[in-house]
C-alpha positions in Angstrom: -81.1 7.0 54.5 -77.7 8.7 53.9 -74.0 6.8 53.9 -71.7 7.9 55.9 -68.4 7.6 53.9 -64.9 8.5 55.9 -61.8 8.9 53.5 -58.5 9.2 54.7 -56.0 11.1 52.9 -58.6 13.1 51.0 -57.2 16.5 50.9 -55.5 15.6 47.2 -54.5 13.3 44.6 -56.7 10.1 44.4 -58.7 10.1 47.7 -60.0 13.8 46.8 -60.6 12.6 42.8 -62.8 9.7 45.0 -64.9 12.2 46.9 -65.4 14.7 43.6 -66.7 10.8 41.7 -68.9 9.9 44.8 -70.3 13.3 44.7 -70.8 13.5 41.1 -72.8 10.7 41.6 -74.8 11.6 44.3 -75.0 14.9 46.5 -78.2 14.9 48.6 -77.6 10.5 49.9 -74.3 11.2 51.0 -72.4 12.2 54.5 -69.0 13.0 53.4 -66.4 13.1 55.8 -62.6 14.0 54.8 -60.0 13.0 57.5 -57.1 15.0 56.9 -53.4 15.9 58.8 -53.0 19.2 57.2 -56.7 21.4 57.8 -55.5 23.8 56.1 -55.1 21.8 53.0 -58.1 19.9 54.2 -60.7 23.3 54.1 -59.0 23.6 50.3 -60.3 20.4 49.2 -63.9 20.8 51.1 -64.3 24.5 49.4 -63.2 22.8 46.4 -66.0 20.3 46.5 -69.0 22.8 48.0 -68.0 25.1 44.7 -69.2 22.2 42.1 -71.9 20.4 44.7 -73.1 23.3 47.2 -76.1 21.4 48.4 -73.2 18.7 49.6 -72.6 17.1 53.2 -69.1 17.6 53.6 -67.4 17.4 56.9 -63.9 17.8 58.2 -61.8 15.6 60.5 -58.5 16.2 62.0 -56.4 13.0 61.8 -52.2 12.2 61.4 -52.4 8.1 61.0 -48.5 8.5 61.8 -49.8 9.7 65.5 -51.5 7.1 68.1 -53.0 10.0 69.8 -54.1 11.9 66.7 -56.3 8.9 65.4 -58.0 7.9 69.0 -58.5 11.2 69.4 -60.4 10.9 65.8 -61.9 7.8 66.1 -63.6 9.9 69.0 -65.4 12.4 67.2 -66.7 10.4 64.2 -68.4 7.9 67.1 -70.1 11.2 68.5 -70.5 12.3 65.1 -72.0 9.1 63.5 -74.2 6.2 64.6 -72.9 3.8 61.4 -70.1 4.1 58.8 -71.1 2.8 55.4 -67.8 3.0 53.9 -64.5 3.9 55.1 -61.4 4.6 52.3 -58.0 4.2 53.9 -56.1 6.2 51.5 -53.7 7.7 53.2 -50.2 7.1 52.7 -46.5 7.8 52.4 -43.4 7.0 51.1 -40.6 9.2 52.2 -37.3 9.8 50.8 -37.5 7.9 47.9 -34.5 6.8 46.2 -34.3 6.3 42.6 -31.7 3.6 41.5 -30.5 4.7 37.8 -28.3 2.5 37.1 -31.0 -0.2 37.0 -33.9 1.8 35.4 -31.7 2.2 32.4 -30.9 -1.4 32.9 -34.7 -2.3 33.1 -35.4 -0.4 30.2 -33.6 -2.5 27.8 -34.8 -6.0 29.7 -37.7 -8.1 29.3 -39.2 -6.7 32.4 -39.4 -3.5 31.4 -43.1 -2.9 31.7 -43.5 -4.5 35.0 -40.7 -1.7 35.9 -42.6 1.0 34.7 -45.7 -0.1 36.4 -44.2 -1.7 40.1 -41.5 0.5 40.3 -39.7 -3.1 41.3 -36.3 -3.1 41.3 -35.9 1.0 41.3 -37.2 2.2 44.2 -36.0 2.4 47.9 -36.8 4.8 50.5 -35.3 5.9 53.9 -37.7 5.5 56.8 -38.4 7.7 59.6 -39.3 7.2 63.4 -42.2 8.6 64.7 -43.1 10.3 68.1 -44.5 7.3 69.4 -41.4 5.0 68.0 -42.6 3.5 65.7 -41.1 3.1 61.9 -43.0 6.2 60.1 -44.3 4.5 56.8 -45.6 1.1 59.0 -46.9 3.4 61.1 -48.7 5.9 58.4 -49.7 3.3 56.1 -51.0 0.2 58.1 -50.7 0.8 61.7 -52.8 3.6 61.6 -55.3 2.4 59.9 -55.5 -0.7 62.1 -55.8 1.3 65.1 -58.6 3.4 63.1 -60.9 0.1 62.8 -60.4 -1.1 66.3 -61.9 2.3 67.2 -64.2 2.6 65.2 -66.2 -0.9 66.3 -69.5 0.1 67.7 -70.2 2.3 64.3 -68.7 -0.4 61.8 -70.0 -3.6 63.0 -73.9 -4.2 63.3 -74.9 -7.5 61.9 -78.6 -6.1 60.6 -76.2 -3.6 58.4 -72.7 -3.9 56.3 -70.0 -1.9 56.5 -66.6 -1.5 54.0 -63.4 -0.6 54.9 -61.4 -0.3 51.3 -57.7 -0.2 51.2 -55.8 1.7 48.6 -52.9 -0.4 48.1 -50.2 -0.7 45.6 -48.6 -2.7 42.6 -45.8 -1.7 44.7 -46.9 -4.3 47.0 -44.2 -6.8 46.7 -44.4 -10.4 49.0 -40.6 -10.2 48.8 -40.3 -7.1 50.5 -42.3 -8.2 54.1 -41.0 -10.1 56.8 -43.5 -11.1 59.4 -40.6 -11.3 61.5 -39.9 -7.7 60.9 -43.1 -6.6 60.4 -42.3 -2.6 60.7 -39.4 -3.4 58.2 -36.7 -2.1 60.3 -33.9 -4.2 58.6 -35.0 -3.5 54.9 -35.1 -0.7 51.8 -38.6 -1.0 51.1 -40.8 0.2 54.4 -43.5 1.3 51.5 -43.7 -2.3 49.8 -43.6 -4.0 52.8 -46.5 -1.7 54.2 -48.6 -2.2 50.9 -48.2 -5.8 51.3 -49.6 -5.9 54.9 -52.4 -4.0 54.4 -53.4 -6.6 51.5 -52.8 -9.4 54.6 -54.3 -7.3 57.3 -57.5 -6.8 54.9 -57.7 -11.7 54.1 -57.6 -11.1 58.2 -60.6 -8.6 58.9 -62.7 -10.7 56.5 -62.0 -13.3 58.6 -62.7 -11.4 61.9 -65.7 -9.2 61.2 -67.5 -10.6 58.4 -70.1 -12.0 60.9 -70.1 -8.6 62.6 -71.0 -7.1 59.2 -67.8 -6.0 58.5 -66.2 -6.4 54.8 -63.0 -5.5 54.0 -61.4 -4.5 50.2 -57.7 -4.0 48.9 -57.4 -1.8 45.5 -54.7 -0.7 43.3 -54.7 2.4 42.0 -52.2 2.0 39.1 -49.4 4.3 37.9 -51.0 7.5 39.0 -49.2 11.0 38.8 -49.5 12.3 42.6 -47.2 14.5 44.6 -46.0 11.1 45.7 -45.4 9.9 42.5 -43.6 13.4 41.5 -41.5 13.1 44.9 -39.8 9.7 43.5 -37.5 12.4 41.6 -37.6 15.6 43.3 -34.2 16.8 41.3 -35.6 16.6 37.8 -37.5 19.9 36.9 -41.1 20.4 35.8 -40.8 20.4 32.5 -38.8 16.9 32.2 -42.1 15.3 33.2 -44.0 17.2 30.8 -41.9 15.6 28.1 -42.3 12.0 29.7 -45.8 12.3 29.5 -45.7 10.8 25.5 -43.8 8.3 27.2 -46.3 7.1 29.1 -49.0 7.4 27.0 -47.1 5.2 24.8 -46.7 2.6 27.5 -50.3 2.7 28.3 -50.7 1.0 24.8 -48.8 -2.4 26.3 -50.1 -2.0 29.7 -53.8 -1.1 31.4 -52.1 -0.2 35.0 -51.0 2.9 33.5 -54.2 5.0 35.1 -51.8 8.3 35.0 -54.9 10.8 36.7 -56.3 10.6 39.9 -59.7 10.7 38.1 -58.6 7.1 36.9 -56.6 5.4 39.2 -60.0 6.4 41.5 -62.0 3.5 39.4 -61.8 0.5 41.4 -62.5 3.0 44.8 -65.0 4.3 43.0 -66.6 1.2 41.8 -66.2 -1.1 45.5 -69.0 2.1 46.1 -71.4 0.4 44.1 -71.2 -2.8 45.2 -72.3 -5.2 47.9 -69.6 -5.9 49.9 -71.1 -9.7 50.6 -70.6 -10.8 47.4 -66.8 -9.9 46.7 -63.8 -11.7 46.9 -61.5 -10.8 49.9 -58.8 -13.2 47.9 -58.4 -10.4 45.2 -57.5 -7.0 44.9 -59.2 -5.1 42.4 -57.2 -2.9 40.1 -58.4 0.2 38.7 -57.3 0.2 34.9 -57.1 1.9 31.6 -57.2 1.2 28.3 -55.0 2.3 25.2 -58.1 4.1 24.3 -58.6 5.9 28.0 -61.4 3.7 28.8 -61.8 2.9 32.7 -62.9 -0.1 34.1 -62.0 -2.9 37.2 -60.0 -6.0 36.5 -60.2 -8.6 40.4 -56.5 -10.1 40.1 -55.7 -13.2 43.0 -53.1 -11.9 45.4 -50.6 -14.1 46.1 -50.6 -14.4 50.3 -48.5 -15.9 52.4 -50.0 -19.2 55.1 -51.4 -18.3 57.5 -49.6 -19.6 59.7 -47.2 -16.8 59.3 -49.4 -14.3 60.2 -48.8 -12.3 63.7 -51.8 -13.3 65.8 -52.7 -9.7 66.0 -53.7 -9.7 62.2 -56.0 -12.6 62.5 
């Protein structure tokens, strides 16, 4: 019998590098289905796959997690489209306007901290948030609000108890406890909308387990590491091409002192990539699993405990 796999965000970067390993893997078991804002971008990617696996199932789906209307209008189609979902990637994300304090990356670079730095992006990152149509912040909304919306409407093809099904979140070493505030939970009042969204999706995923698991539903948090994405190359949108060519030594070099340094999508795929090949019963919703790489470009998955807040703190609506 086929698996339905749904992956948001697929279109490029890490979430397209996922669907090129999955179908690398296997082409004739697999319903592929690539949920995408942009079609345009989204046939790109599909033609892209159907020129190296032509005898693939690849579908497309029309979906903005930023828009309430966009994703019940999505959520629609893939329950006419689908009697089960094996496997659903929530991979899309953003972080807008990012702001890149130099003052305290030089700063970092001579502290003890300087490879947590490199690898977080603590301490030198802040973005400016948006406001979407349906007024809500744009990166809680994107990120986590989406996506939560997503799974509540996609029920009655992700929970049957005679049959599992896995949501896996991409998530972040960006994902900072500091930076969320369950009193502000669509970080209105703070610098960091894309930490603080990271952070709840690694809380929202502790709280499905806790929900579904009876219904058959198992839910997953990954870390992609340092990857080099358009979102990654939009952190510093004034420094020309070629600068980043020359870092690239750089972080080679770093990637002797620390595994989270994945670089490619290919990589920072692994732990995606590797949640596909296991039963979801027998993981550990208290971990997130980390896709790494060694000094020597070997790939593998490292489970890390994630620190989470009580309970108690949780909105109700997460648990």
């Amino acid at each position: 019998m086929n698996k339905v796999v749904l992956v948001t965000g697929a279109n490029s970067g890490i979430g397209l590098a996922l669907c090129e390993r999955l179908l690398c893997q296997d082409t004739e078991g697999l319903q592929l289905c690539l949920a995408c804002r942009n079609m345009h971008r989204g046939q790109a990617a599909r033609s892209a796959l159907l020129t190296s696996h032509p005898e693939a199932q690849v579908a497309l789906l029309q979906m903005d997690t930023s828009s309430i209307s966009s994703v019940i209008s999505a959520a629609r189609e893939v329950r006419l489209r689908y009697n089960q979902l094996d496997y659903l990637y929530l991979n899309a994300g953003i972080m807008p306007n990012p702001r890149f304090d130099v003052k305290a990356f030089f700063k970092g670079l001579f502290s003890s901290n300087v490879i947590t730095m490199f690898a977080t992006g603590e301490g030198i990152l802040t973005q400016t948030d948006g406001v979407t149509a349906d007024g809500l912040q744009e990166v809680f909304a994107t990120n986590l609000f989406g996506h939560f919306l997503l799974i509540r409407e996609l029920e009655p093809v992700l929970c049957h108890a005679d049959q599992t099904s896995h949501v896996i979140w991409t998530s972040s070493s960006n994902a900072h406890r500091s930076a969320f505030n369950v009193e502000d939970i669509q970080h209105l009042r703070g610098i960091q909308p894309y930490s603080s969204s990271k952070y709840a999706s690694d809380l929202l995923s502790l709280a499905l387990n806790t929900r579904y698991n009876q219904q058959g539903l198992y839910s997953s948090v990954i870390c992609p590491g340092f990857v080099m994405t358009s979102l990654t190359y939009s952190i510093l949108p004034s420094f020309p091409a070629f600068l980043w060519t020359l870092l690239m030594p750089l972080f080679w070099l770093i990637r002797l002192f620390t595994n989270t340094f994945t670089l490619t999508p290919y990589n920072g795929a692994e732990a995606l990539f590797w949640l596909f090949e296991q039963n979801p019963e027998s993981l550990n919703p208290h971990v997130k699993y980390h896709s790494l790489t060694s000094g020597l470009g070997n790939n593998y998955t490292q489970p890390r405990k994630v620190q989470y807040m009580a309970w108690t703190t949780l909105p109700s609506c997460l648990v």
